[in-house]
MARSEGU-932733 format. One record per atom (N, C-alpha, C): x, y, z; residue in three letters. Coordinates in steps of 0.02 Angstrom, whole numbers, padded with zeros to 5 digits, always signed. Example, Ala and Ser with C-alpha at 12.3 -4.5 7.8 and 13.67 -1.06 7.14 Angstrom:
2
+00660-00284+00390Ala
+00615-00225+00390Ala
+00660-00165+00390Ala
+00642-00112+00354Ser
+00684-00053+00357Ser
+00645+00002+00394Ser
END
This chain:
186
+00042-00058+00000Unk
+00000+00000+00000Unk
+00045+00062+00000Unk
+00048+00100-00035Unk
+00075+00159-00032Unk
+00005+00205-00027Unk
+00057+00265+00023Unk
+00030+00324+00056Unk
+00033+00393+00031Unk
+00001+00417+00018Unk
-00026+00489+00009Unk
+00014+00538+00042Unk
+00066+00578+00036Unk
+00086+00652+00087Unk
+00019+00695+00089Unk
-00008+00732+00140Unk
-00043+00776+00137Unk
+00009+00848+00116Unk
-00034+00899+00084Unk
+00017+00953+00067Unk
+00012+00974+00023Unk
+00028+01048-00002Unk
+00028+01062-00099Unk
+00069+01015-00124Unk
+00028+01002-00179Unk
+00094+00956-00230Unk
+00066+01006-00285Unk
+00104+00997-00340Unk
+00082+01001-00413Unk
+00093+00937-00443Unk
+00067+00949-00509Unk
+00053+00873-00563Unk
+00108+00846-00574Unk
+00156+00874-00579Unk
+00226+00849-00607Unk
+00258+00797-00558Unk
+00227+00817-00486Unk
+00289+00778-00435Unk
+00217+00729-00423Unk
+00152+00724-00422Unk
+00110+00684-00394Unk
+00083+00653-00466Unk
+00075+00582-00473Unk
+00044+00538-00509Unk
-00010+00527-00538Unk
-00049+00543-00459Unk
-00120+00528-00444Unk
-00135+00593-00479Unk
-00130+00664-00466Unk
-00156+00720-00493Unk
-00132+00722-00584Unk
-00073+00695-00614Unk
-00060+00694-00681Unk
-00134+00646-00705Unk
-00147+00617-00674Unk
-00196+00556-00710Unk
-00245+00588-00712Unk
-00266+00635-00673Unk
-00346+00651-00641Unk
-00334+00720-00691Unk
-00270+00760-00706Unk
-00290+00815-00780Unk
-00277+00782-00840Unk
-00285+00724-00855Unk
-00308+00687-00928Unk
-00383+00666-00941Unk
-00424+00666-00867Unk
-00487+00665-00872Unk
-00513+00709-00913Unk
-00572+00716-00951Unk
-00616+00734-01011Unk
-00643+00794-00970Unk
-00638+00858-00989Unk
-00672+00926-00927Unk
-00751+00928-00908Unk
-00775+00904-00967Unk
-00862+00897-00987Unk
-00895+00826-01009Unk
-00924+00794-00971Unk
-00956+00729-00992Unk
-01028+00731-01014Unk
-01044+00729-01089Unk
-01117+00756-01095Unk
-01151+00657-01073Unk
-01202+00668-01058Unk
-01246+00600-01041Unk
-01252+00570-01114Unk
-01265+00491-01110Unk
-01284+00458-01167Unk
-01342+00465-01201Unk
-01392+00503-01151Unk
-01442+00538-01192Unk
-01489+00565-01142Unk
-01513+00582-01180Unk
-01581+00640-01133Unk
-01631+00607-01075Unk
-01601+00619-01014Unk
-01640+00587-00942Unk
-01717+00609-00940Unk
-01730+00662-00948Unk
-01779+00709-00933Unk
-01834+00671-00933Unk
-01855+00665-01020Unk
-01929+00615-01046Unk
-01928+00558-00989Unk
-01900+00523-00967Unk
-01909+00464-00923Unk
-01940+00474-00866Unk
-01886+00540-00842Unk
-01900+00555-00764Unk
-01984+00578-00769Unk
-01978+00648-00810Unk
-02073+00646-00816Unk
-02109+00616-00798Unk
-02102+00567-00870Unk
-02158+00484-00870Unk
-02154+00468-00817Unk
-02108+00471-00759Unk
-02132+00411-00696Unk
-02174+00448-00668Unk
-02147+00513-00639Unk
-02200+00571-00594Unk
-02240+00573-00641Unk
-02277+00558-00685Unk
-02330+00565-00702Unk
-02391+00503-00692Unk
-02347+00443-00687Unk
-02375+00375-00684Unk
-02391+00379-00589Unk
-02341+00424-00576Unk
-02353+00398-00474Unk
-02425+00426-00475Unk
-02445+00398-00425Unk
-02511+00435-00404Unk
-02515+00483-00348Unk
-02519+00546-00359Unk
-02523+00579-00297Unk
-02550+00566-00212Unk
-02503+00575-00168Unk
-02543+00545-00094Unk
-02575+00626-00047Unk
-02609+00606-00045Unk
-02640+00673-00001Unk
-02587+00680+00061Unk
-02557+00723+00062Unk
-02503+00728+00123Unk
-02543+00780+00173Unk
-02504+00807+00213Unk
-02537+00853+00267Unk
-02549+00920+00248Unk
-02593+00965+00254Unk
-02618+01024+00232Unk
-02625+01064+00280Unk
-02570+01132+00270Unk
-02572+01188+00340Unk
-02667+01186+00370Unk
-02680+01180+00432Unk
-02759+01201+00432Unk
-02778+01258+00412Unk
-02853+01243+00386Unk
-02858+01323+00350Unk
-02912+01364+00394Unk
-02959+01417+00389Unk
-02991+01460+00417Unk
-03032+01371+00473Unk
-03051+01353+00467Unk
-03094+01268+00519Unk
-03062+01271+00562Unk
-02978+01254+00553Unk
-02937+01214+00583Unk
-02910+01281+00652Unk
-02921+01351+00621Unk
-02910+01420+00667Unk
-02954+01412+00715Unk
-03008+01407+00684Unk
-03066+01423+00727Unk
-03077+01360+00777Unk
-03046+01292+00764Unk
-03077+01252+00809Unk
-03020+01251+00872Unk
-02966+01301+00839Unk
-02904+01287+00898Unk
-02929+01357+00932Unk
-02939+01418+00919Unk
-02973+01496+00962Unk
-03035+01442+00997Unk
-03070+01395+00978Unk
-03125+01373+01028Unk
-03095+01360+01069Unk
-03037+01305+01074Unk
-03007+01269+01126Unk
-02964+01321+01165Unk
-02948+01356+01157Unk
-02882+01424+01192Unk
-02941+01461+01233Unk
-03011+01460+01210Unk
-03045+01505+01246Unk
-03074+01479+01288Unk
-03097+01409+01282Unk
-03112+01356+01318Unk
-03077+01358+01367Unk
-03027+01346+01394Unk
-02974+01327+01433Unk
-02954+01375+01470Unk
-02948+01442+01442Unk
-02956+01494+01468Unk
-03003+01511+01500Unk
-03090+01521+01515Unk
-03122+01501+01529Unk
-03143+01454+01592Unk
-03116+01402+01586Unk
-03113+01355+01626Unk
-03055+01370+01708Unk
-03006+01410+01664Unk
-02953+01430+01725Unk
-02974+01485+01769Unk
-03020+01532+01717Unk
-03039+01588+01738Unk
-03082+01561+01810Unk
-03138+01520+01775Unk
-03189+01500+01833Unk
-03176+01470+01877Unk
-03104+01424+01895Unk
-03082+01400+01941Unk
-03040+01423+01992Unk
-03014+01489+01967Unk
-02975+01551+02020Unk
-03016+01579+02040Unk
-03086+01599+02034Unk
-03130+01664+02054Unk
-03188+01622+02070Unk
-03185+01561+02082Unk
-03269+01531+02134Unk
-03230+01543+02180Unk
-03289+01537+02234Unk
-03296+01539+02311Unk
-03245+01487+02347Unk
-03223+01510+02402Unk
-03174+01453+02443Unk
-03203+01410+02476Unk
-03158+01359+02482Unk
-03185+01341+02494Unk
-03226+01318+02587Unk
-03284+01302+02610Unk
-03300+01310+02674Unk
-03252+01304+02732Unk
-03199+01271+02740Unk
-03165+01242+02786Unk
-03127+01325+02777Unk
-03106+01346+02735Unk
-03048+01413+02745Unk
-03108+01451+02779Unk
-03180+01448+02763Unk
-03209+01526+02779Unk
-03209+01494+02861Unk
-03211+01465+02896Unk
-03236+01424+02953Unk
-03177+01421+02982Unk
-03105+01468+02965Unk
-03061+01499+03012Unk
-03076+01520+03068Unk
-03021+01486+03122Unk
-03035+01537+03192Unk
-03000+01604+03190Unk
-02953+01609+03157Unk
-02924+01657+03150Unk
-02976+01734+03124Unk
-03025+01721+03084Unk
-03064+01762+03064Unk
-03113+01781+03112Unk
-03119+01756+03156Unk
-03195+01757+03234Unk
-03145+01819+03272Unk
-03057+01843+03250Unk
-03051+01879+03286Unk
-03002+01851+03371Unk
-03012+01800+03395Unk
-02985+01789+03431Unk
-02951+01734+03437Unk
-02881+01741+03438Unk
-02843+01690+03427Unk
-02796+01675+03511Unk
-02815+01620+03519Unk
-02784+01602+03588Unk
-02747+01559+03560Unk
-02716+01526+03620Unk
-02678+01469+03643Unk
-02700+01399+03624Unk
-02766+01388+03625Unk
-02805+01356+03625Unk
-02834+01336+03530Unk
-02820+01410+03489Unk
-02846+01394+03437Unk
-02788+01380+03385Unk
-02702+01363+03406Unk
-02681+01376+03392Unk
-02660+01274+03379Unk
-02669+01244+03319Unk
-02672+01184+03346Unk
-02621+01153+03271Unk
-02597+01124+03305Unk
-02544+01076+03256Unk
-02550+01053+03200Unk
-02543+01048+03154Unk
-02548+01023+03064Unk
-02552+00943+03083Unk
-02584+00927+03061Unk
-02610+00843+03067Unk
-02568+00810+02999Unk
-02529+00766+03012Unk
-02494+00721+02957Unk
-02534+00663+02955Unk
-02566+00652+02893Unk
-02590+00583+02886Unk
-02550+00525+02871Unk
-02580+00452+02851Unk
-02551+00379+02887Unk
-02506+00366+02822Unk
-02491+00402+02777Unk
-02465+00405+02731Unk
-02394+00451+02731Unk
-02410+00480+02763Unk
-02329+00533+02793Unk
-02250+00494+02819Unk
-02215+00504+02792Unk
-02145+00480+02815Unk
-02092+00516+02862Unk
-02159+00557+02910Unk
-02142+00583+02961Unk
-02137+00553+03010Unk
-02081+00519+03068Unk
-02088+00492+03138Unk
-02090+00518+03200Unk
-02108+00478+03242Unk
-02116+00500+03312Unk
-02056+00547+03331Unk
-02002+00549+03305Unk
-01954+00594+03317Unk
-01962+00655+03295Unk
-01970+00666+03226Unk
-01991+00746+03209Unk
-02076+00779+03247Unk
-02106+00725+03253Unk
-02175+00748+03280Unk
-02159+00772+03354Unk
-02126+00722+03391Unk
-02092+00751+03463Unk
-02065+00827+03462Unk
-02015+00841+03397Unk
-01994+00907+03404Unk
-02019+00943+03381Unk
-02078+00930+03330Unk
-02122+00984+03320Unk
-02172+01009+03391Unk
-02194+00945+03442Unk
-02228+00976+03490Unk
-02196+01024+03541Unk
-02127+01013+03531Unk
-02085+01047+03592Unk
-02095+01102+03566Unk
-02073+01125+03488Unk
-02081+01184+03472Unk
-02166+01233+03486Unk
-02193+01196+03477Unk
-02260+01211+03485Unk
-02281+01221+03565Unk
-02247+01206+03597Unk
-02264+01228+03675Unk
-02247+01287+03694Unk
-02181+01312+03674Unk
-02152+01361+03667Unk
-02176+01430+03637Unk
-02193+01408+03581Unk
-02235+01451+03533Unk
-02296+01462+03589Unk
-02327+01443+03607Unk
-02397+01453+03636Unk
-02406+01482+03687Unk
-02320+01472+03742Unk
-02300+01542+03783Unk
-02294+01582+03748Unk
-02279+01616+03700Unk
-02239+01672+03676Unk
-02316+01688+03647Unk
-02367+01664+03635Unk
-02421+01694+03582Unk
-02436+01760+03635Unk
-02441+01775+03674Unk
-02466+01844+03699Unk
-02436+01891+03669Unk
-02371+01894+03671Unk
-02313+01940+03665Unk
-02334+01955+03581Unk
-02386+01924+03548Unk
-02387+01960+03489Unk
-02446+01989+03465Unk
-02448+02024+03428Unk
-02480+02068+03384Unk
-02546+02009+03367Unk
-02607+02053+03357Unk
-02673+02007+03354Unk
-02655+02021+03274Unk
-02635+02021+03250Unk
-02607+02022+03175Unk
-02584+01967+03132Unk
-02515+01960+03197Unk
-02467+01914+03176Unk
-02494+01857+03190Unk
-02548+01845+03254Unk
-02583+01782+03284Unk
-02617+01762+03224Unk
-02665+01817+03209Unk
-02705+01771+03156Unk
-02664+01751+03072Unk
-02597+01795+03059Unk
-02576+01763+03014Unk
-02542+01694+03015Unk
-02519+01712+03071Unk
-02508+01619+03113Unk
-02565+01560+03120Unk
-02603+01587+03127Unk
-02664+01530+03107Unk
-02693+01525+03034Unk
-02697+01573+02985Unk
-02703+01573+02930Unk
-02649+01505+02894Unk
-02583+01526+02913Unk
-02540+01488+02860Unk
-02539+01421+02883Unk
-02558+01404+02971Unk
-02562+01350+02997Unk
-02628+01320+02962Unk
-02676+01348+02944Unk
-02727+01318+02882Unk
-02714+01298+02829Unk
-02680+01349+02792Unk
-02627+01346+02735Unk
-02621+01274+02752Unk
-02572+01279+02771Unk
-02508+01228+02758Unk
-02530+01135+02789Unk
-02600+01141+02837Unk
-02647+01091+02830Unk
-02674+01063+02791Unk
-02696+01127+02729Unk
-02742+01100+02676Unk
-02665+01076+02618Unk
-02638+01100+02612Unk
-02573+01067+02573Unk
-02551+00993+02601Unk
-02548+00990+02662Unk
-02540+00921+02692Unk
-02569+00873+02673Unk
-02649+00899+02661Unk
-02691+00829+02669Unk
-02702+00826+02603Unk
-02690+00873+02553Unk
-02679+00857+02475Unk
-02613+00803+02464Unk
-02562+00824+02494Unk
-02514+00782+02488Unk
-02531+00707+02500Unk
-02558+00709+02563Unk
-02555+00659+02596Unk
-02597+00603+02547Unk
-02651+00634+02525Unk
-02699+00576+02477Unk
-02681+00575+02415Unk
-02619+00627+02370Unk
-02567+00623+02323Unk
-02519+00551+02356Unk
-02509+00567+02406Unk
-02465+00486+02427Unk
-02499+00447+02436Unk
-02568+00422+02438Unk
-02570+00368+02436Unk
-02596+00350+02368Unk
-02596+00374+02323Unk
-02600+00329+02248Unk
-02528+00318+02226Unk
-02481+00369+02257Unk
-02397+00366+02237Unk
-02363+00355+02293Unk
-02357+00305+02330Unk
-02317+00309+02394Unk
-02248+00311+02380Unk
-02213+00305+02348Unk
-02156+00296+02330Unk
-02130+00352+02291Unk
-02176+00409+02276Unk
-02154+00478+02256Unk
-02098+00510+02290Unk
-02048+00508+02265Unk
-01990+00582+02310Unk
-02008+00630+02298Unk
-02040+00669+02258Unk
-02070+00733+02246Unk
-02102+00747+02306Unk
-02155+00718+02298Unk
-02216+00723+02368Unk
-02190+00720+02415Unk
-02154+00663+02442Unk
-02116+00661+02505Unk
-02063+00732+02516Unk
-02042+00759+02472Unk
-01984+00812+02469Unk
-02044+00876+02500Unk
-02126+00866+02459Unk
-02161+00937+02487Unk
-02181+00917+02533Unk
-02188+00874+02579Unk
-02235+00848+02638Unk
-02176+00866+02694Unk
-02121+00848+02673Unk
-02062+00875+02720Unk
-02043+00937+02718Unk
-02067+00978+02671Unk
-02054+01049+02656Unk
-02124+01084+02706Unk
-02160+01061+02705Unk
-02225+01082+02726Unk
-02221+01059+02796Unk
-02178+01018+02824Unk
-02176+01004+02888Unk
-02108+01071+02931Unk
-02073+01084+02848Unk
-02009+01134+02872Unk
-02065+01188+02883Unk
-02098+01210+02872Unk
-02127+01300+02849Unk
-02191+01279+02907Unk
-02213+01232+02938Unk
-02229+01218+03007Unk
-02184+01233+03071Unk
-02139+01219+03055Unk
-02072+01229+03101Unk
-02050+01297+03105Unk
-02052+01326+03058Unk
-02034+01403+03051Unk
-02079+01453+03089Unk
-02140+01432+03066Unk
-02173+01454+03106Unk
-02182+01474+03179Unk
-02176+01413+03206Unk
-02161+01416+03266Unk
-02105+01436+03309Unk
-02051+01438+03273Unk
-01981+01483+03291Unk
-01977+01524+03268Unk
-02031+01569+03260Unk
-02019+01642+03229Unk
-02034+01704+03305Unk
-01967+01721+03296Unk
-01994+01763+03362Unk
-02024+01847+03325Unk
-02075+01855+03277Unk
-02106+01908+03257Unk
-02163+01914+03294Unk
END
């Protein structure tokens, strides 16, 4: 096998390039391709391929965009639902008493250990509730609703997926922003 130098050459010192300028400059065909090619595209039979949608295909997709739209609209702006209006926090007086722990359901991969230190925190918290603002009390019971009704969504999200890390990642996030709560000296 002989090898190739990469590099300028000219014809004189390379073989391969003397051979390749004795080649013919213009090769006309043995005869006229054209008539053939025609005849076949004329013999295929056309296939109906896909067609941009036209004024139908606008209008049935503006139904669906408005539809949906629509649908989101009416689901941000109904009424809340009973359990939020049926806040104690809203009656105005928020004690010690109304101030009550986020319930983890049987689906939670929360243990007796974090629940222990969530109650310690929560004892604590419940001395300190005087020392605050009837403000801050009821936004403390607000998010303690909050963060109930996120729980028990989770919680029945885990049981069709128990094995979700997602869910488990917000049920533990939702148990962190419980915790915060209660060590907030505002």
């Amino acid at each position: 096998m002989t090898t190739v130098p990469f590099g300028p050459r000219n014809r004189e010192q390379d073989p391969l390039l003397a051979r390749a300028a004795e080649l013919p400059k213009d090769v006309a065909p043995p005869r006229d391709l054209w008539p053939a090619i025609a005849a076949r595209l004329a013999a295929t039979p056309q296939r109906a391929g896909w067609r941009a949608p036209g004024w139908l295909g606008a209008l049935a997709a503006g139904f669906v965009v408005a539809s949906v739209s629509a649908l989101l609209t009416w689901g941000l702006m109904r009424e809340p639902d009973p359990a939020v209006v049926e806040n104690p926090a809203m009656s105005g007086a928020t004690t010690a008493a109304t101030i009550m722990p986020v319930q983890y359901g049987p689906n939670s991969p929360l243990g007796a250990a974090e629940l222990t230190t969530r109650d310690e925190l929560l004892v604590q918290f419940r001395q300190r509730l005087d020392e605050l603002s009837p403000q801050t009390r009821e936004a403390v019971v607000k998010n303690l609703a909050i963060i109930q009704r996120a729980v028990d969504e989770i919680d029945a999200a885990l049981a069709q997926d128990p094995a979700s890390g997602l869910l488990n990642e917000l049920l533990l996030g939702a148990y962190k922003q419980e915790l915060q709560l209660y060590s907030r000296r505002t």
